[in-house]
Kinemage of the C-alpha trace (Angstrom):
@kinemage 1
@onewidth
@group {chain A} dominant
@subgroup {mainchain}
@vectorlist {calphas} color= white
{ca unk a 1} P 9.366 -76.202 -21.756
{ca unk a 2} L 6.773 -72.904 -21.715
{ca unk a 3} L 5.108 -71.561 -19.173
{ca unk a 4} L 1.964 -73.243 -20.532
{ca unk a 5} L 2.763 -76.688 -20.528
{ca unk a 6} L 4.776 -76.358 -16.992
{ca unk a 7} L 1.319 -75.111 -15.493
{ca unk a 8} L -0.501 -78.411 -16.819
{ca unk a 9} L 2.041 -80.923 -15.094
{ca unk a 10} L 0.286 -82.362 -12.343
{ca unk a 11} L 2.326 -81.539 -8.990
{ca unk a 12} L 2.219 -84.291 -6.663
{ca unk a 13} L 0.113 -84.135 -3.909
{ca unk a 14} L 1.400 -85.094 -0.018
{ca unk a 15} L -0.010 -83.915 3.254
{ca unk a 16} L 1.858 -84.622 6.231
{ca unk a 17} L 0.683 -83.528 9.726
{ca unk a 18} L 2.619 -83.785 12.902
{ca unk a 19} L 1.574 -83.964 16.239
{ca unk a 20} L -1.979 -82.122 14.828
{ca unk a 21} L 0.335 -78.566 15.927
{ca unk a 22} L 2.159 -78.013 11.931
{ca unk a 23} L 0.564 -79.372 8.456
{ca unk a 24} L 2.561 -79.273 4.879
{ca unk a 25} L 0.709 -79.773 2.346
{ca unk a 26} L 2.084 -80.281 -1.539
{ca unk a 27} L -0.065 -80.139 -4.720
{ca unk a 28} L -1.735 -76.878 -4.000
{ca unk a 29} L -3.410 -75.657 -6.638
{ca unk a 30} L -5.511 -72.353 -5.411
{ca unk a 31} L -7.045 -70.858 -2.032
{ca unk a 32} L -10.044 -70.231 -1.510
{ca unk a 33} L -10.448 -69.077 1.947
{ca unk a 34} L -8.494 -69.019 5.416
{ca unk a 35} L -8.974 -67.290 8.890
{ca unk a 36} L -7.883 -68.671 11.879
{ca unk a 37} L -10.294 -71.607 12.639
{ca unk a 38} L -10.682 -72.808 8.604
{ca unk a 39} L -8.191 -73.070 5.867
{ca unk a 40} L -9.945 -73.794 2.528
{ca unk a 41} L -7.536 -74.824 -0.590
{ca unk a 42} L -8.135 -76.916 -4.001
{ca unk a 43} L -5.183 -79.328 -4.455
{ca unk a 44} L -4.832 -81.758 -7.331
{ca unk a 45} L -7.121 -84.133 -5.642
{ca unk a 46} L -9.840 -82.186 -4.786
{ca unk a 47} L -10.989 -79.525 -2.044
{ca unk a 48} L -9.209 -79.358 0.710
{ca unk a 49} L -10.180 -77.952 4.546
{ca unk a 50} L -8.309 -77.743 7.568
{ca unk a 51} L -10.168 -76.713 10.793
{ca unk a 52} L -8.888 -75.967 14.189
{ca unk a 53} L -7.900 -73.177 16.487
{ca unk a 54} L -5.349 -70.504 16.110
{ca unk a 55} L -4.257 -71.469 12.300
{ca unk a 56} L -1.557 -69.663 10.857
{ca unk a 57} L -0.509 -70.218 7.012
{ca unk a 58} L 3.256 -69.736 7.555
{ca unk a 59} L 3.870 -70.383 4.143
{ca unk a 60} L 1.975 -70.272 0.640
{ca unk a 61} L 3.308 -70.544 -2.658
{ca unk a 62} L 0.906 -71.891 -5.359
{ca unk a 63} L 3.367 -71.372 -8.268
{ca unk a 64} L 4.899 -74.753 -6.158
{ca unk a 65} L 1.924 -75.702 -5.009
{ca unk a 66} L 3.228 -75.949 -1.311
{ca unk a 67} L 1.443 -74.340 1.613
{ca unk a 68} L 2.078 -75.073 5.283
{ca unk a 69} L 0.442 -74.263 8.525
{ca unk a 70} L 0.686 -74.099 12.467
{ca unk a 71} L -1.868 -74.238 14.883
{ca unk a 72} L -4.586 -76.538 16.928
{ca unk a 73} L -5.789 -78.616 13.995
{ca unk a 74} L -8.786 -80.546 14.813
{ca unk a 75} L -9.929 -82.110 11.332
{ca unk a 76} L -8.338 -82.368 7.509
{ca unk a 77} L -11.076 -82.940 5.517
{ca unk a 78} L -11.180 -83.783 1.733
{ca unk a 79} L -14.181 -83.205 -0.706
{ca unk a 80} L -14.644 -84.275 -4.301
{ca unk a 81} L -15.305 -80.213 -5.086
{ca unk a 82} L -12.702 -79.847 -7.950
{ca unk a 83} L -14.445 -77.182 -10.141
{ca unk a 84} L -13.649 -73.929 -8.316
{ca unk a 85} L -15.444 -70.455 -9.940
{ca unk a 86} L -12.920 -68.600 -7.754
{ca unk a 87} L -10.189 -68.392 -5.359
{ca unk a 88} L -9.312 -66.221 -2.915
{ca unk a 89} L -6.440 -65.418 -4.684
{ca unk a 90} L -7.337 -65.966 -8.473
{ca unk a 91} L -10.177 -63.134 -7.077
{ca unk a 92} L -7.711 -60.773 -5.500
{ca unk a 93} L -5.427 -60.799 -8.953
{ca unk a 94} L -7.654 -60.373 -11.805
């Protein structure tokens, strides 16, 4: 299989948060933002946000679409935003 057609595969997508203190999220597809109150990704089912207090991204890897985070979270919102112009990273690597 080429790198091409490995890239199209559709990564499922989970989320699973526990006890609203550590979130792990599968099916990442590209960041757009994060500080320590927001965390902003695109995932195969739309945008993504996370907000809270004291978020920390412990790991990111979008090649495996898996990203997971620590902190106060508050509130995981989804949005039907699926057309991104650019990512935080797509941005930082052109």
């Amino acid at each position: 299989m080429n790198q091409e057609s490995s890239k199209s595969l559709r990564q499922p997508h989970q989320l699973i948060l526990e006890e609203r203190k550590s979130l792990f999220v599968s099916g990442v597809q590209d960041v757009d933002s994060f500080d320590e109150y927001r965390v902003v990704v695109f995932t195969n089912l739309g945008k993504l946000t996370v907000i809270g207090k004291n978020l920390h991204v412990n790991t990111l890897n979008v090649e495996n679409g898996e990203l997971s985070l620590e902190g106060d979270i508050d509130a995981v919102d989804y949005s039907e935003e699926t057309d991104r112009k650019t990512g935080f990273f797509a941005s930082l690597f052109r």
